[in-house]
C-alpha positions as CSV (number, residue, x, y, z in Angstrom):
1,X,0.0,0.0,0.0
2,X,2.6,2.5,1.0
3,X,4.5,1.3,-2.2
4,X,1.6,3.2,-4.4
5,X,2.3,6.3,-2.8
6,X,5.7,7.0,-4.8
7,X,7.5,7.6,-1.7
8,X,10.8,6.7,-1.7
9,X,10.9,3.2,1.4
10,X,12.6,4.6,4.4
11,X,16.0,2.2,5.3
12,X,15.4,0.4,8.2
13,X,18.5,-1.1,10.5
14,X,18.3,-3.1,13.6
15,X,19.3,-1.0,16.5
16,X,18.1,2.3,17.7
17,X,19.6,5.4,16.8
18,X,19.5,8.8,17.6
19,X,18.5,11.5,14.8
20,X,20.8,14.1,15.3
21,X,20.0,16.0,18.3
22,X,16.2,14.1,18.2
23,X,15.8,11.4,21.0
24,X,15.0,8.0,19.3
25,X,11.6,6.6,20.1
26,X,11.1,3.2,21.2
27,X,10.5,0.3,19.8
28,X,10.8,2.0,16.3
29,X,12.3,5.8,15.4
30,X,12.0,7.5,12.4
31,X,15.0,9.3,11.6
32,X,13.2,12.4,8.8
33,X,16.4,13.7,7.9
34,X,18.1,10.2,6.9
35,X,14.7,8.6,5.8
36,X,15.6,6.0,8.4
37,X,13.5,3.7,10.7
38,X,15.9,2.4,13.6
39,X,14.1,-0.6,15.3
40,X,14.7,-1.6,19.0
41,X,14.0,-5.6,18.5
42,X,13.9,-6.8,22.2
43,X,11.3,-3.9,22.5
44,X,9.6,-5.3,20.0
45,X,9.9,-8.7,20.2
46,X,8.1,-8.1,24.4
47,X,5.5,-6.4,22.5
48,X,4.7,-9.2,20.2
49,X,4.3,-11.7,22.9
50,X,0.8,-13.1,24.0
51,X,-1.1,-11.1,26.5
52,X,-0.4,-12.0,29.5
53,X,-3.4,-13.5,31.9
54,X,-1.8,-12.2,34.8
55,X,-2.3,-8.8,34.0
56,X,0.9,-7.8,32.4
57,X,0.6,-5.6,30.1
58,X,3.9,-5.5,28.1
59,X,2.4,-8.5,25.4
60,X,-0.1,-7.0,23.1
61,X,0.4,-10.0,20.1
62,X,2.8,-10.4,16.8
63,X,0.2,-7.7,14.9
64,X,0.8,-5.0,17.6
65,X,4.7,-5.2,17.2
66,X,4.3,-4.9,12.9
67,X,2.2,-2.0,13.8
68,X,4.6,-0.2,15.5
69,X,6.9,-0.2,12.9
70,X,4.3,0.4,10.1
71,X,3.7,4.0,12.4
72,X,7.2,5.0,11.6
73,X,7.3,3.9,8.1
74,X,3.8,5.8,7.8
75,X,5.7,8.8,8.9
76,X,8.1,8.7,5.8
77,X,5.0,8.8,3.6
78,X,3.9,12.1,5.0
79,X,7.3,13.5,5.0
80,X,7.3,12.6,1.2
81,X,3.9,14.3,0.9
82,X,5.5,17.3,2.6
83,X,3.2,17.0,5.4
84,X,4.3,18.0,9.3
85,X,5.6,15.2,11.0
86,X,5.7,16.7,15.1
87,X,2.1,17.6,15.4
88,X,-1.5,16.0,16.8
89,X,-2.5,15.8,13.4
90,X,0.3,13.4,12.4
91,X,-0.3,11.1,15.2
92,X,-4.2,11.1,13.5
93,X,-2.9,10.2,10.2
94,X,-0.5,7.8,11.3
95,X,-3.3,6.2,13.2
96,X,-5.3,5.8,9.8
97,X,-2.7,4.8,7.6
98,X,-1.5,2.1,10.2
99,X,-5.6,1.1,10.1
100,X,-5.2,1.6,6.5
101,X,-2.4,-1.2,6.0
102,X,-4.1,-3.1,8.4
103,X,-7.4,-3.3,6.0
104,X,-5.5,-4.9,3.1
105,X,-4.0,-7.8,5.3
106,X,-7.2,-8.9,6.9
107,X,-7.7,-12.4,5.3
108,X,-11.6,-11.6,4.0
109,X,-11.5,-7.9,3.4
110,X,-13.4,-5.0,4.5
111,X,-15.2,-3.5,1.4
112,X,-13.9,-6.3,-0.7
113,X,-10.3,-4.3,-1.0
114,X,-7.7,-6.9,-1.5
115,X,-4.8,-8.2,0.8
116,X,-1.6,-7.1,-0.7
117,X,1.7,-9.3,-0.5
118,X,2.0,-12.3,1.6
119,X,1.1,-11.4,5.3
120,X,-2.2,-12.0,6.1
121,X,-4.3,-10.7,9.7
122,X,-7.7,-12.3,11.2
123,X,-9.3,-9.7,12.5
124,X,-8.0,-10.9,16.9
125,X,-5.0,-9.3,15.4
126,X,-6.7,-5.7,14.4
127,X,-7.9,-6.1,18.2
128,X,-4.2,-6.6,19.2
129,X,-3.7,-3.3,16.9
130,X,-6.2,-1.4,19.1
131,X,-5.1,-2.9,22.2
132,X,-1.3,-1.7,21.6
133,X,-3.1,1.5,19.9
134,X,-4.3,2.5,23.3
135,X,-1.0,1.9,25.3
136,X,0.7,4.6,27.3
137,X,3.6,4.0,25.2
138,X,2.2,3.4,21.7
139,X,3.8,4.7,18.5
140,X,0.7,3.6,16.3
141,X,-0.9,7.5,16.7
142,X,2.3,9.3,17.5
143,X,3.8,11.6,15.9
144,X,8.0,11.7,15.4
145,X,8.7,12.5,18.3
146,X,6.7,9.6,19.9
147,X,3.7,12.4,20.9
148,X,0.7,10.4,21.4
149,X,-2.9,12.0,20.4
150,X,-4.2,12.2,23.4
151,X,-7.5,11.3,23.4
152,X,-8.1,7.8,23.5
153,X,-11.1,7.7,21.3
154,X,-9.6,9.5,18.5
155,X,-6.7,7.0,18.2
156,X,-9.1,4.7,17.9
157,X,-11.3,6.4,15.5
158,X,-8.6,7.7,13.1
159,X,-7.5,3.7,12.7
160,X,-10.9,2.7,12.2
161,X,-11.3,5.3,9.7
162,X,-8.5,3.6,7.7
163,X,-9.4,0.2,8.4
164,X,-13.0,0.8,6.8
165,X,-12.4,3.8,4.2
166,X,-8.4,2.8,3.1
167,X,-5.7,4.9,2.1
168,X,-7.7,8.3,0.6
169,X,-8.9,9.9,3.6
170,X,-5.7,9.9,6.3
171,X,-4.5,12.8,4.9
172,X,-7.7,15.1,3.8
173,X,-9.3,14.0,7.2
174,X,-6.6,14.7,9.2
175,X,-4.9,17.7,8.7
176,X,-3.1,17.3,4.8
């Protein structure tokens, strides 16, 4: 999906880095300057575990931990589209474009839209999505600097938005 934008795919490497004089968010950074996502992968990797029946919270499922990622690399796309990257209103449209991805991989399509490449969600893992969505420490609808939006309901609103409607309205719904 983020391939049919035209911009150009941000380098990813496997250990967190600073962006200059920017502090690097965790689990995944976005580095504007070097179109550059740095990953933190035992961040991740505590993310993508189970949830916990004991009431730990640190586990939100697999899904959660490719959405944290997909956040940052949604970031490049609105840098490419010239669009701010430290405001509410990119945390919004990360949101949607995260829900937005999320969409096309859901085995039987919302709106009949069709799965793209070779990963494929059931829908317990949009519900992982949400769950890791509304976390104190999310990325999923922050903006580069790791700002969450921060109303809970509008997190969760601007995904849906992207799960249902696609691609088209993140950015003329949300501040582009």
């Amino acid at each position: 999906m983020f391939r049919d934008t035209g911009a150009e795919p941000p380098k990813i490497v496997t250990e967190l880095k600073p962006c200059g004089r920017e502090q690097a968010t965790s689990p995944a950074s976005y580095c504007p300057s070097t179109n550059t996502i740095s990953l933190d992968i035992p961040a991740l990797q505590k993310i993508a575990q189970p949830p916990s029946k004991s009431g730990d919270t640190s586990g939100y499922g697999d899904f959660a931990a490719y959405a944290q990622v997909a956040s940052r690399y949604a970031l490049s796309v609105q840098k490419a589209a010239g669009l701010p990257l430290d405001d509410e209103a990119a945390g919004l449209r990360t949101a949607c474009m995260v829900g937005s991805w999320s969409g096309l991989l859901v085995e039987d399509p919302i709106g009949q839209r069709n799965p793209v490449g070779n990963l494929r969600i059931v829908p317990d893992d949009i519900d992982e999505g949400v769950s890791a969505l509304l976390g104190a420490d999310s990325l999923i609808a922050a903006n580069v600097r790791g700002d969450q939006v921060p109303v809970g309901f509008a997190r969760v609103e601007a995904f849906r938005v992207g799960v249902q409607q696609g691609f088209a309205p993140c950015s003329t719904k949300y501040g582009g």
